[in-house]
VEXTIKOL-201272 format. One line per field, with one value per atom (N, C-alpha, C): residue number from 1; residue in one letter; x negated, y negated, z. Coordinates in steps of 0.02 Angstrom, whole numbers, plus 50000, padded with zeros to 5 digits. Each point is the difference from the previous one (the first is absolute). Example, Ala and Ser with C-alpha at 12.3 -4.5 7.8 and 13.67 -1.06 7.14 Angstrom:
k = (1,1,1,2,2,2);
r = (A,A,A,S,S,S);
x = (49340,50045,49955,50018,49958,50039);
y = (50284,49941,49940,49947,49941,49945);
z = (50390,50000,50000,49964,50003,50037);
***
This chain:
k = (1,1,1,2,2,2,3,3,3,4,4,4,5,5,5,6,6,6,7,7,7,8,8,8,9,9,9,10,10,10,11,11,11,12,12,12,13,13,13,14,14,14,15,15,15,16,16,16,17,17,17,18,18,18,19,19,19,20,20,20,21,21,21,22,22,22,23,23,23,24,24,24,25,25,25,26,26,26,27,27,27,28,28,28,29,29,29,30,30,30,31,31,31,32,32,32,33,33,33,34,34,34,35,35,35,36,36,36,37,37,37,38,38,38,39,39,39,40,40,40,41,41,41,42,42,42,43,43,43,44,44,44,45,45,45,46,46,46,47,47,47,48,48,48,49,49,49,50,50,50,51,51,51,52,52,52,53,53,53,54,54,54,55,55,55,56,56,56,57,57,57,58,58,58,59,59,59,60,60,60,61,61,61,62,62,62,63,63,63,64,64,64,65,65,65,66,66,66,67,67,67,68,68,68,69,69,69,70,70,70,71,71,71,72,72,72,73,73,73,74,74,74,75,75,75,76,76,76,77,77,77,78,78,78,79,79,79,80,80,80,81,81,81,82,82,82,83,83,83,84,84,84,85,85,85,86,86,86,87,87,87,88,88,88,89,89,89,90,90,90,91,91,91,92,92,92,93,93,93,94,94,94,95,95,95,96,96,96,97,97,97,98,98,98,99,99,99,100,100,100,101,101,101,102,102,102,103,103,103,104,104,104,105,105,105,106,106,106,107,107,107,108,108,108,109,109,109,110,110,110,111,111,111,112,112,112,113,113,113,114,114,114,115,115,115,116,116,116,117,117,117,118,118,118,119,119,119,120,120,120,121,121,121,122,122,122,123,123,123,124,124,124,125,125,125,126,126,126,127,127,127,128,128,128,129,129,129,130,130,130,131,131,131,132,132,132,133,133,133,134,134,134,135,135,135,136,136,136,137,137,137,138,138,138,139,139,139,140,140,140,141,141,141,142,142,142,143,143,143,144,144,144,145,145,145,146,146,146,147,147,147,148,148,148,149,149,149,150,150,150,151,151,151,152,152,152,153,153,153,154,154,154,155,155,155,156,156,156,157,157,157,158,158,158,159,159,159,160,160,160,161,161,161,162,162,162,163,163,163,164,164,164,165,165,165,166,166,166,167,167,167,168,168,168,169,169,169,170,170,170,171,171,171,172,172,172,173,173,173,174,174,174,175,175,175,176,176,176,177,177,177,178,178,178,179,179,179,180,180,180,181,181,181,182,182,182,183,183,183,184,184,184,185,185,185,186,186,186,187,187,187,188,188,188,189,189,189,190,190,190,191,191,191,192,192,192,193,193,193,194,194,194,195,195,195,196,196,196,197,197,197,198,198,198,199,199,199,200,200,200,201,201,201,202,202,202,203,203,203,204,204,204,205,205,205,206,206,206,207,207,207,208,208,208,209,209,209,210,210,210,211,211,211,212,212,212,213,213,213,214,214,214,215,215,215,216,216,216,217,217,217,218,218,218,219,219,219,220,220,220,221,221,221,222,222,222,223,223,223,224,224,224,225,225,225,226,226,226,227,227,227,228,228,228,229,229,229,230,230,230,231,231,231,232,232,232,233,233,233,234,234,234,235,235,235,236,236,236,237,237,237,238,238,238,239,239,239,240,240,240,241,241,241,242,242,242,243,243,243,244,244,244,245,245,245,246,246,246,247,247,247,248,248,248,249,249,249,250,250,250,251,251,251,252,252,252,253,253,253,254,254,254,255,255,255,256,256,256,257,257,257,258,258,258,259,259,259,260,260,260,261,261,261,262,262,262,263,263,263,264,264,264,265,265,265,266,266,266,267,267,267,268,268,268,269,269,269,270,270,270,271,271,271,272,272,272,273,273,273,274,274,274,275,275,275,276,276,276,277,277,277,278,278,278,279,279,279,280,280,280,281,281,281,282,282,282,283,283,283,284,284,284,285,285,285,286,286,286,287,287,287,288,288,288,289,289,289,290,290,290,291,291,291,292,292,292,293,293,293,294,294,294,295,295,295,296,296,296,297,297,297,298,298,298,299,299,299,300,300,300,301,301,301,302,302,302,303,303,303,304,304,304,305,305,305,306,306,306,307,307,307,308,308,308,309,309,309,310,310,310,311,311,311,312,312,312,313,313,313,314,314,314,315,315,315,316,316,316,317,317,317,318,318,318,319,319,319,320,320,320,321,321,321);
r = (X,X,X,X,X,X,X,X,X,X,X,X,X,X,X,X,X,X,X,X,X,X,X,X,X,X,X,X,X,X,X,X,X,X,X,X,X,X,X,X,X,X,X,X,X,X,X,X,X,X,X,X,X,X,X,X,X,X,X,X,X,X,X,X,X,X,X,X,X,X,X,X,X,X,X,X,X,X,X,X,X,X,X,X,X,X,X,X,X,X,X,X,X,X,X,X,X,X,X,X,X,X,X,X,X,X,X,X,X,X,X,X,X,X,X,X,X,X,X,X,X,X,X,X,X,X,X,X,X,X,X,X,X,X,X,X,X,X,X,X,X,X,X,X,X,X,X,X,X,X,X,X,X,X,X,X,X,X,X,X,X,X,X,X,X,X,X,X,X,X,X,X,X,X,X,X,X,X,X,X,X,X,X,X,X,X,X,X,X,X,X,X,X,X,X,X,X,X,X,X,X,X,X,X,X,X,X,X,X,X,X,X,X,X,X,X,X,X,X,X,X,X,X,X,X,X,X,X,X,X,X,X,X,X,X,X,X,X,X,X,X,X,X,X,X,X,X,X,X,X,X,X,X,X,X,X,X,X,X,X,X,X,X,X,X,X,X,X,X,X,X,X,X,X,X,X,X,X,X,X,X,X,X,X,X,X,X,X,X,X,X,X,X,X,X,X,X,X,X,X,X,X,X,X,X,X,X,X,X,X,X,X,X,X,X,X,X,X,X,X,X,X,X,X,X,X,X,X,X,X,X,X,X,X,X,X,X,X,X,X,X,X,X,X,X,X,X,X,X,X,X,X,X,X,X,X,X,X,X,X,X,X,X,X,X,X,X,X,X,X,X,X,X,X,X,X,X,X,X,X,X,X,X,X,X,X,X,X,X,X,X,X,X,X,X,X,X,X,X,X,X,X,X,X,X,X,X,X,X,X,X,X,X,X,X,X,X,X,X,X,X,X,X,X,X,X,X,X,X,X,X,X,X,X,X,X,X,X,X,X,X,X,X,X,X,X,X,X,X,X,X,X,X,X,X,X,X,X,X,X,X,X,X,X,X,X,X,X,X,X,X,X,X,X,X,X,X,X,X,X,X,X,X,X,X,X,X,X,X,X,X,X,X,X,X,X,X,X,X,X,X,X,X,X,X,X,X,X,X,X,X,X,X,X,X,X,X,X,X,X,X,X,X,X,X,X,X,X,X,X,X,X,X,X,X,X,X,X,X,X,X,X,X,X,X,X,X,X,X,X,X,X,X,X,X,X,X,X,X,X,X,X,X,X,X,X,X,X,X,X,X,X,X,X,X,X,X,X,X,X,X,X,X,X,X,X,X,X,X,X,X,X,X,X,X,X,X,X,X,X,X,X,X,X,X,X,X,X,X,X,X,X,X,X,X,X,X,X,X,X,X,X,X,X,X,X,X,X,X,X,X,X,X,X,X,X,X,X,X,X,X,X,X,X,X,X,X,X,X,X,X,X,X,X,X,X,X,X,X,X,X,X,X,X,X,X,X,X,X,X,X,X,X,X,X,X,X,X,X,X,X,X,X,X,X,X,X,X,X,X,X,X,X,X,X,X,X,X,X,X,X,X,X,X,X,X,X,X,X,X,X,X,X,X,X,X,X,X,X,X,X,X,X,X,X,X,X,X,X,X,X,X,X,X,X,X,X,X,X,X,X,X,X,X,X,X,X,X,X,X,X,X,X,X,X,X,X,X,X,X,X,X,X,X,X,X,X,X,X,X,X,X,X,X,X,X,X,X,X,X,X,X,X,X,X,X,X,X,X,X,X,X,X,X,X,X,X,X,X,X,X,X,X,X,X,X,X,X,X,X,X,X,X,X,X,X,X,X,X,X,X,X,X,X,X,X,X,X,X,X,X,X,X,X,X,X,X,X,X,X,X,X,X,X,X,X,X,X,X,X,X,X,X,X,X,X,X,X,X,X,X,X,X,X,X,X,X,X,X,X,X,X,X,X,X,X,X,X,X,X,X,X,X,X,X,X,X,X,X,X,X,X,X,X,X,X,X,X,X,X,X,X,X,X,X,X,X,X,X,X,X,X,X,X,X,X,X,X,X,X,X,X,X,X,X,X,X,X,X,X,X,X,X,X,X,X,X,X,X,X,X,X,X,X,X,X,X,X,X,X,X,X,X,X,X,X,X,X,X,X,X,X,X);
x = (46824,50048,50055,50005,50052,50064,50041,50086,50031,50051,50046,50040,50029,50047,50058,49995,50076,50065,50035,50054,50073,50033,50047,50041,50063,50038,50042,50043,50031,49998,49917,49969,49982,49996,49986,50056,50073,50052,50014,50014,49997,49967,49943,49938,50025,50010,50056,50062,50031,50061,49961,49975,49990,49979,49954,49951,50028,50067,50031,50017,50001,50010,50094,50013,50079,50038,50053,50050,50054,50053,50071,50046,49968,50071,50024,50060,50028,49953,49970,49947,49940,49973,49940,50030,50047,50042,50011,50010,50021,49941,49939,49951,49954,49924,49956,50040,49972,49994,49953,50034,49967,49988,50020,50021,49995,50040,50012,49944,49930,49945,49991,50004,49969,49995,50073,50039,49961,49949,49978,49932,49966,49935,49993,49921,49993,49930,49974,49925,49979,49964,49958,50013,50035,50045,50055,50035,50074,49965,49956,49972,49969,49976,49973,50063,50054,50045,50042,50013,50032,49957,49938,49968,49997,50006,50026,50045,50049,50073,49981,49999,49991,49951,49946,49962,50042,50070,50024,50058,50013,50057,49973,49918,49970,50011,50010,50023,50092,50032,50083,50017,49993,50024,50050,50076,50032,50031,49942,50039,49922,49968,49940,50022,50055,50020,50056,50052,50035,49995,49917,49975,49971,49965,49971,50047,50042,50087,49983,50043,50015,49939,49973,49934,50007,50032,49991,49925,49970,49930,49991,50000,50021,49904,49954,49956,50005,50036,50038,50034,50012,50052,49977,49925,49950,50003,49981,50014,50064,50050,50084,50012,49991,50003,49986,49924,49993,50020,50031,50022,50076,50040,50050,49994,49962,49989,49971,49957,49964,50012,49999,50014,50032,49980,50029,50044,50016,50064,50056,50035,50070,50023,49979,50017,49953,49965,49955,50018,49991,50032,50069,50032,50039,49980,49982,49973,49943,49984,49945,50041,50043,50055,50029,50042,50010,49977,49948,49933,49978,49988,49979,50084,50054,50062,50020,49966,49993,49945,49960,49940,50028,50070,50012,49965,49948,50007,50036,50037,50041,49979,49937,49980,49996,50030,50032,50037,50037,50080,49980,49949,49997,50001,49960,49974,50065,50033,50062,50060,50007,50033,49986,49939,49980,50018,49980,49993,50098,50046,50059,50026,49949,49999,49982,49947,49961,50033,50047,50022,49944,49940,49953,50020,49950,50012,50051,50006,50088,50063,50031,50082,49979,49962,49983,49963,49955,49944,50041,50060,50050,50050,49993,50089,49946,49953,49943,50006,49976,50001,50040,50053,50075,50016,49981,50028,49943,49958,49941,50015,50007,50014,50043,50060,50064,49969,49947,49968,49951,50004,49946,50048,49975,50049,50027,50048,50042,49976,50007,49992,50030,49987,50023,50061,50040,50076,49996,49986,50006,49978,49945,49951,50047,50013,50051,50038,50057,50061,49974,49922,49992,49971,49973,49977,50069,50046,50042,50045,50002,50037,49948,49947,49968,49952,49984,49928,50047,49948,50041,50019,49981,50006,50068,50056,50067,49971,49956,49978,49959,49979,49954,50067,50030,50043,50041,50024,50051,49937,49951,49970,49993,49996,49982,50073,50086,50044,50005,49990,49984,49951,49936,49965,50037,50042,50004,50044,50066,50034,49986,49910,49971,49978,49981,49971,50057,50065,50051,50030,49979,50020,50070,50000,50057,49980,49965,49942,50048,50041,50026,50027,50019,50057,50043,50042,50070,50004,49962,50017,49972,49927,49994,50046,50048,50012,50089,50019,50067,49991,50093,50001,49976,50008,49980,49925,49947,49941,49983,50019,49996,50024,50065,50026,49942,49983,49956,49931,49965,49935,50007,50053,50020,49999,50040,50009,49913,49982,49927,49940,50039,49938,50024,50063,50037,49945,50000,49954,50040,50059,50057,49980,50003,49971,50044,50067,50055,50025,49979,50044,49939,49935,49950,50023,50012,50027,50027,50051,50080,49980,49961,49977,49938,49971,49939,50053,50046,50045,50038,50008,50042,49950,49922,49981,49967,49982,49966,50081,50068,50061,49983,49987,50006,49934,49952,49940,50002,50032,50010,50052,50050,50035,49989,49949,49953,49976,49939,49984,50022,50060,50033,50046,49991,50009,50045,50043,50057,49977,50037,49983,50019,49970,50001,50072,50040,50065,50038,49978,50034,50000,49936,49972,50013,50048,50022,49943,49935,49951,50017,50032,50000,50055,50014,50075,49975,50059,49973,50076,49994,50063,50019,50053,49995,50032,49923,49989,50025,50031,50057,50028,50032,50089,50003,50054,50029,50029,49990,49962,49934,49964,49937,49960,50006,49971,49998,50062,49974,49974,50000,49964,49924,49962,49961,49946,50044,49985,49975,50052,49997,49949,49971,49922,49962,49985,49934,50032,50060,50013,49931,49980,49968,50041,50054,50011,49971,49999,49983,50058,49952,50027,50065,50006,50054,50044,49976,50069,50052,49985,50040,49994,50035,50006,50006,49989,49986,50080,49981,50092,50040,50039,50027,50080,50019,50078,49989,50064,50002,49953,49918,49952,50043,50045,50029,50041,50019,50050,49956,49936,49957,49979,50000,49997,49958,49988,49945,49944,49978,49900,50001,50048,49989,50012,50045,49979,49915,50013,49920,49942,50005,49963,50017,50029,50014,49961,50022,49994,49926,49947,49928,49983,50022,49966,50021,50057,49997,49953,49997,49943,49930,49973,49940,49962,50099,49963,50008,50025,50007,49944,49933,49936,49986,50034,49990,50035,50074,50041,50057,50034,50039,50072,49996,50077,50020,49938,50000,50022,50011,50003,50071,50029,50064,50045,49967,50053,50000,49942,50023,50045,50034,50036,50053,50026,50051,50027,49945,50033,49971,50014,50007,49959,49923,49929,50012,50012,49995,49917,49969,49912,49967,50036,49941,50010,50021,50011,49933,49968,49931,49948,49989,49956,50026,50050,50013,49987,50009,49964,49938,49961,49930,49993,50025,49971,50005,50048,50024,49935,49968,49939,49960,49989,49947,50037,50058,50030,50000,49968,50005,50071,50006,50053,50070,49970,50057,50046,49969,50002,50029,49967,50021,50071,50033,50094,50025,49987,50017,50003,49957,49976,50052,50002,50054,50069,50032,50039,50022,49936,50032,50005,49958,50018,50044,50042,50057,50056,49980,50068,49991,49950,49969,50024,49987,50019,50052,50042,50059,50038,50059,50050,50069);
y = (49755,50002,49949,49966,49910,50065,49958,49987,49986,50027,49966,49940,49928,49976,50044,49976,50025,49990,50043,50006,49969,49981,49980,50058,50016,50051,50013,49912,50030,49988,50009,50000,50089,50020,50077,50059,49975,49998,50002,49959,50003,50044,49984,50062,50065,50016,50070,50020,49947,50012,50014,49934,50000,50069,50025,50065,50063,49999,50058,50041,50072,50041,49982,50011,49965,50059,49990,50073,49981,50045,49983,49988,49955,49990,49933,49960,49949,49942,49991,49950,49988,50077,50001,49949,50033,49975,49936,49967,49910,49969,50045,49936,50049,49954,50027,49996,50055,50012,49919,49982,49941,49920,49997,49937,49939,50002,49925,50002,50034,49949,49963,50005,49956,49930,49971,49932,49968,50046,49980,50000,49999,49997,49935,49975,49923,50010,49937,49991,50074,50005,50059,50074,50005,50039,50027,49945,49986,49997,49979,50001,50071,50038,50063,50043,50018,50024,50002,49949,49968,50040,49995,50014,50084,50041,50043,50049,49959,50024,49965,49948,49997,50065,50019,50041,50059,50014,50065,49997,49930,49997,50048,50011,50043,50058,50034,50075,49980,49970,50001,50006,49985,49984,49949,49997,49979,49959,50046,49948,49956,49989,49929,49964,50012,49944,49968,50027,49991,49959,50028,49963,49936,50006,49932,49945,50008,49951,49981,50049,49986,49945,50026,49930,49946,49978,49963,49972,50066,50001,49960,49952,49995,50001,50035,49996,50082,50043,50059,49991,49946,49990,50045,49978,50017,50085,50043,50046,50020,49960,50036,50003,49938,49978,50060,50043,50043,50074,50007,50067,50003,49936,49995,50017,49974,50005,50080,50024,50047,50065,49998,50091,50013,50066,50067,50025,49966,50035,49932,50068,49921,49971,50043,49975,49940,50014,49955,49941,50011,49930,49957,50035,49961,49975,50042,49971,49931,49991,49964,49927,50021,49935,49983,50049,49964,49946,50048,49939,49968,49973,49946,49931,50032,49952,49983,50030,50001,49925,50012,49940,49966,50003,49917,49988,50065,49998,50050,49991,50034,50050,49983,50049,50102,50001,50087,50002,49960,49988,50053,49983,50040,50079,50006,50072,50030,49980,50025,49981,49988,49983,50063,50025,50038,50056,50034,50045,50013,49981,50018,50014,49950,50012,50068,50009,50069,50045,49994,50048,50048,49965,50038,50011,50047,50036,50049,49988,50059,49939,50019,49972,49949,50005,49946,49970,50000,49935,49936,50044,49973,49968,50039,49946,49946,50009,49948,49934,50030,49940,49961,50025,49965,49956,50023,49955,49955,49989,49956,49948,50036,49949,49951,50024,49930,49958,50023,49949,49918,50024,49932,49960,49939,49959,49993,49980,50020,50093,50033,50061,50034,50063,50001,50068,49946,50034,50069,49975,50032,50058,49998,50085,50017,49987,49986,50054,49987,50018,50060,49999,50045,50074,49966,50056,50038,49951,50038,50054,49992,50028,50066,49979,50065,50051,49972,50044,50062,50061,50047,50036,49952,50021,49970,50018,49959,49943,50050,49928,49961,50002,49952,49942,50029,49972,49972,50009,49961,49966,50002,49927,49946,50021,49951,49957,50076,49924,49947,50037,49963,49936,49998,49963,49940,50028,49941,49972,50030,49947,49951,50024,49957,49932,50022,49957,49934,50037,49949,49955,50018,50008,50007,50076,50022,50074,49996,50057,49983,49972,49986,50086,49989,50067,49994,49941,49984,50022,49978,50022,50079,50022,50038,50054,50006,50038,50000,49964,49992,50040,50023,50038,50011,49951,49970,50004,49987,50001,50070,50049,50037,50085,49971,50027,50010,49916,50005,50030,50013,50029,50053,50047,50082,50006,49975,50032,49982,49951,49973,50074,50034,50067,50054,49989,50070,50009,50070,50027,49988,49991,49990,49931,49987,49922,49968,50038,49965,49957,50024,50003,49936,50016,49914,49947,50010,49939,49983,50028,49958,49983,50022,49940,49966,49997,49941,49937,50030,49941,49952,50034,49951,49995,50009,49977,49942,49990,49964,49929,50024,49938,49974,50048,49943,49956,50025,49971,49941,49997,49943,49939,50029,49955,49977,50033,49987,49935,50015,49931,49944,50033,49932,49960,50003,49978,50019,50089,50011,50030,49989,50027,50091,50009,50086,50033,49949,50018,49992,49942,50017,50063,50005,50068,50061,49993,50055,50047,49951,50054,50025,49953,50012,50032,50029,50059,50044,50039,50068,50031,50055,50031,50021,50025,50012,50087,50034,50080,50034,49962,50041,49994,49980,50009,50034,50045,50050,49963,50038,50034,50008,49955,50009,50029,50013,50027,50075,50042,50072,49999,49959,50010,49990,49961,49978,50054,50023,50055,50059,50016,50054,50002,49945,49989,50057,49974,50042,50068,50019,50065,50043,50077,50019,50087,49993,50036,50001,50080,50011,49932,50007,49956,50023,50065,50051,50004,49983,50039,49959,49927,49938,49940,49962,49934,49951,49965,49923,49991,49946,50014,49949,49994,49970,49957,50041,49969,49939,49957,49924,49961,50044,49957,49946,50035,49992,49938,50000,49948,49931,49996,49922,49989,49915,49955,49965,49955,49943,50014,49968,50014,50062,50045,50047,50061,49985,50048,50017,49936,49989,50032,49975,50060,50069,50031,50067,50017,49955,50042,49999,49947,49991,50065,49998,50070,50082,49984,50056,50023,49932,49995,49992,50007,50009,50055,50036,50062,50055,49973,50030,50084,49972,50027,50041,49984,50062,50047,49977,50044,50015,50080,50001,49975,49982,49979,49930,49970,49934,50005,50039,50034,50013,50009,50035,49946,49970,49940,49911,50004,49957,50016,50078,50009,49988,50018,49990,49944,49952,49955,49946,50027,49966,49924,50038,49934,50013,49915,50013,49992,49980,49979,50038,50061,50044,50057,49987,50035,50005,49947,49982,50039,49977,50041,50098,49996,50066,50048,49958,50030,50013,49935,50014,50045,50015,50063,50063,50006,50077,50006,49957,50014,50052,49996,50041,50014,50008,50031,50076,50041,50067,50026,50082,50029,49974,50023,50004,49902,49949,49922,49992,50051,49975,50011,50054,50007,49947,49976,49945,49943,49991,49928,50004,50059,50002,49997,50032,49992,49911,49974,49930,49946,50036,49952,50007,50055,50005,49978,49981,49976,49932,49986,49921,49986,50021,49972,50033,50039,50025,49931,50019,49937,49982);
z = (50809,49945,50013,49945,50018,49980,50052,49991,49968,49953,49962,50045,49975,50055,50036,50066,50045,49976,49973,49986,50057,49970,50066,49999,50027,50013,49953,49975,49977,49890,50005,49954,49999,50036,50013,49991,50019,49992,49935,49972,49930,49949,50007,49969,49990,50071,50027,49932,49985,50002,49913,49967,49941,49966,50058,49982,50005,50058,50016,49923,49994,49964,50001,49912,49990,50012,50043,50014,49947,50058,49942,50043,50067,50050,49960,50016,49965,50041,50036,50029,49928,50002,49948,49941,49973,49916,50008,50053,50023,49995,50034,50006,50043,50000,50049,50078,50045,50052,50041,50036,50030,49960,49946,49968,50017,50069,50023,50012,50005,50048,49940,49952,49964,49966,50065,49996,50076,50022,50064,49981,49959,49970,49974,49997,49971,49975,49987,49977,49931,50028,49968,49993,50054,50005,49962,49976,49998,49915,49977,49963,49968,50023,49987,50005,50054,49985,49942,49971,49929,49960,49993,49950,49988,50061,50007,49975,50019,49948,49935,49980,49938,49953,50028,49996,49969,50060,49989,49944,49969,49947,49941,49994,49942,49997,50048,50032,49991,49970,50003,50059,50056,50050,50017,49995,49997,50069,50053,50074,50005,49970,49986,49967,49943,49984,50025,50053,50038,50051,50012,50074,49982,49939,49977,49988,49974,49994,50083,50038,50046,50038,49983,50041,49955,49981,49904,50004,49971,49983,49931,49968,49945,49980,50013,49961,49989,50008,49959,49940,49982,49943,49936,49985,49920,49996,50076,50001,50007,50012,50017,49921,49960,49921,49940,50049,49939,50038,50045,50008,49982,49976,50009,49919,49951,49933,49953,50058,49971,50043,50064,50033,49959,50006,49963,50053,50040,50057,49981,49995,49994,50057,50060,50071,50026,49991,50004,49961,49947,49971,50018,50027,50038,50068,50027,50072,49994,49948,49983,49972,49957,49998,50022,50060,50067,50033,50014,50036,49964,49937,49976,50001,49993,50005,50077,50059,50056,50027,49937,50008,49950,49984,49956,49915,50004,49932,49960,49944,49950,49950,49987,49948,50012,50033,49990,49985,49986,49965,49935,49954,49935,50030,50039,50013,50034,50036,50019,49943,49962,49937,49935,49985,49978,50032,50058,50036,49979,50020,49969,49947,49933,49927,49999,50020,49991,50016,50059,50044,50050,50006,50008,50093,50034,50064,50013,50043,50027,50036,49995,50034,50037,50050,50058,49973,49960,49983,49959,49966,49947,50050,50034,50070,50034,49991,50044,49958,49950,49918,50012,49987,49993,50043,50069,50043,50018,49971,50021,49941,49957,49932,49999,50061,50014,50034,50048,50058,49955,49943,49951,49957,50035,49977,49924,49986,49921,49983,50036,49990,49906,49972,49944,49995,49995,50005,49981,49909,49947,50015,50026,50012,50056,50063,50038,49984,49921,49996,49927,49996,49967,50022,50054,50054,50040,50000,50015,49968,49931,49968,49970,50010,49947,50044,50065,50035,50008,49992,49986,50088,50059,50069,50027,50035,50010,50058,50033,50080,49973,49947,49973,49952,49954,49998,50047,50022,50084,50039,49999,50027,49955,49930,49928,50005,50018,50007,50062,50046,50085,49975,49954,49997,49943,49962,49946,50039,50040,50038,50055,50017,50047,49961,49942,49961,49985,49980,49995,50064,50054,50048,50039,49975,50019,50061,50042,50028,50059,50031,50040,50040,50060,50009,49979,50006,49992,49929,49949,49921,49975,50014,49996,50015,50068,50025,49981,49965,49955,49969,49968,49962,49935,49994,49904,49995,50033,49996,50000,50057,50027,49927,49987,49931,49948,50001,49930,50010,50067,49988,50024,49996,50023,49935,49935,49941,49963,50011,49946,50042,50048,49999,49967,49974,49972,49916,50008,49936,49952,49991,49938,49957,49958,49978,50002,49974,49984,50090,50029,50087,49992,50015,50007,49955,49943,49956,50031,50018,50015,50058,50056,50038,49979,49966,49993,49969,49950,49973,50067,50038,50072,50013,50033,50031,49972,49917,49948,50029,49982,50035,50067,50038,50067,50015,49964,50003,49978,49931,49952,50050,50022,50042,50049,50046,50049,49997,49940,49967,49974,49997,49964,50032,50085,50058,50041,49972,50058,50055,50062,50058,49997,50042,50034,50013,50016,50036,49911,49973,49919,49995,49989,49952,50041,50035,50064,50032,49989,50016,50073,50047,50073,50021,49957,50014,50004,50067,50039,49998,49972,49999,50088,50021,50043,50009,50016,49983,50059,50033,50050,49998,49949,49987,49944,50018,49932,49926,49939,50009,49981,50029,49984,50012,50080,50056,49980,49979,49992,49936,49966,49908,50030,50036,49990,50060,50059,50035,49940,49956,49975,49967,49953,49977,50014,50054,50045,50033,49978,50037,49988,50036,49987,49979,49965,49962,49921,50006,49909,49957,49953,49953,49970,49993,49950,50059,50102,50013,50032,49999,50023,49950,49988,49963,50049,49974,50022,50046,50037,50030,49960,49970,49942,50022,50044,50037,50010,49951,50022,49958,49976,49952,49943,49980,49911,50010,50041,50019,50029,49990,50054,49912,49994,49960,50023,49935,50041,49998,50055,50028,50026,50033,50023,49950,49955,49924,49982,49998,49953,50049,50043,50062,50005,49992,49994,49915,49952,49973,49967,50014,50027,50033,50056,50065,49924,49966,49979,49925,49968,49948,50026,50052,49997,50031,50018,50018,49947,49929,49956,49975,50012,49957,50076,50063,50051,50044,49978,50039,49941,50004,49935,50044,50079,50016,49985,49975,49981,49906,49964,49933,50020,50037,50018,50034,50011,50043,49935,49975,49925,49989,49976,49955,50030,50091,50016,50002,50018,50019,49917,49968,49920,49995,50018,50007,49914,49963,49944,49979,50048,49999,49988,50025,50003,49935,49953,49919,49987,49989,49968,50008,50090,50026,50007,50013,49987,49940,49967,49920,49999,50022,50014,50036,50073,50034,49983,49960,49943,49973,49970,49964,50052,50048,50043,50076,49966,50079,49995,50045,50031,49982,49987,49973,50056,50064,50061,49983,49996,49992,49946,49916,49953,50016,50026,49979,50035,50049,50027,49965,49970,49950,49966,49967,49932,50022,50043,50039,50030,50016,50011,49954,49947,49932,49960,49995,49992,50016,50055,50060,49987,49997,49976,49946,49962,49899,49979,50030,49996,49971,49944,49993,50050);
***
């Protein structure tokens, strides 16, 4: 009885890893078990392995198309092309346009473009989208800043704005991590519409001025308040207290009296916590946020009995003459 050819080791290796039964340690979810042999494979080998994983892109296997990139197998492309177009897994279809923009070609761009139209998968296939979608060159804003405003997930949203400011290239720390940036994609997750308008409208300004050649330090994107000094420090502590909502307020001493960028920062942190905390409903009114009328009206529409007296209460104090 003839022999199949002798396998080398770390052709055997591989096999192993490809064939192993899939767990749920974070190794499995990254990739096959034993991977690298397959940057140590050649000839016929190196050849049959490929064909392998390609094999397994039909089964949605999402670390074959990972691994095939990674080798830049580019005679995977035809099969990366139609899993990226046609699976019925939306995960897959991203992992598949990955790896085909990994091999330099573009065409998953549609399928990951759609897959956000659709809204199709869960949260992660959609935060996957998004941020793969900045990685292709002239990426599309528009879906970008539409995905951000409408997917009905907030982390899916907050990567859609992370992604459009990559796109502009504003992905930086230094800007991202400013107040003003930082302001505007805390309120564009608030459920209130009125609270996202009023930031999509600044963020639709600095974008425009961006482009139209001012620097970062103009556009004060690179301003950092400084949250250890009073009084910012106990307002901004008090946030996250983990008192009931009904039995402490926000710490307010000294707030009423800061102007400027550091107004406008306070009163951001307190409009976007409008639609989740009622001490944020209670501290508009004190400290006389005329911004927040609008959206306050709006939240009356579907605010809970205990919230509604509050509402009414601060819109009073608000539109009072």
């Amino acid at each position: 009885m003839s022999r199949g050819p002798e396998r080398s080791p770390w052709f055997e290796i591989f096999l192993s890893g490809v064939n192993a039964p899939f767990g749920s340690t974070r190794d499995d979810l990254d990739g096959y078990r034993g991977i690298g042999a397959l940057s140590r494979l050649t000839g016929a080998e190196r050849t049959e392995a490929e064909d392998i994983l390609i094999g397994k892109l039909a089964g949605d296997d999402g670390r074959a198309a990972t691994a095939l990139a990674e080798a830049g197998c580019v005679r995977a492309v035809p099969a990366l092309v139609e899993r990226a177009a046609d699976s019925r897994s939306p995960t897959m279809r991203v992992f598949a346009a990955r790896a085909l923009l990994r091999l330099g070609d573009h065409s998953g761009r549609a399928a990951v473009a759609a897959l956000l139209r659709t809204r199709a998968g869960g949260p992660s296939d959609r935060s996957s989208a998004v941020r793969l979608l900045a990685e292709f060159p002239d990426p599309d804003k528009n879906l970008m800043l539409h995905t951000a405003l409408t997917d009905p997930d907030r982390i899916v949203r907050n990567e859609a704005i992370t992604a459009l400011l990559t796109a502009h290239g504003l992905g930086g720390d230094e800007t991202r991590s400013g107040e003003v940036l930082r302001g505007i994609g805390g309120r564009m997750l608030s459920s209130l519409a009125s609270v996202r308008d009023e930031a999509l409208a600044e963020l639709r300004t600095v974008l425009a001025r961006w482009e139209a050649g001012e620097t970062a330090e103009q556009l004060g994107l690179t301003w950092h308040a400084d949250r250890q000094a009073e009084p910012l420090k106990s307002f901004i502590i008090s946030l996250d207290s983990e008192e009931p909502e009904w039995a402490r307020d926000y710490a307010l001493d000294g707030v009423a009296e800061l102007t400027g960028r550091e107004r406008a920062l306070v009163e951001n942190l307190v409009l976007l916590r409008l639609d989740l905390d009622r001490r944020a409903v209670r501290a508009a009114a004190r400290l006389g946020v005329g911004r927040a009328v609008e959206p306050l009206r709006e939240l009356l529409r579907s605010a809970a009995p205990d919230t509604e007296a509050d509402v009414l209460t601060a819109l009073r104090d608000l539109t009072q003459d």
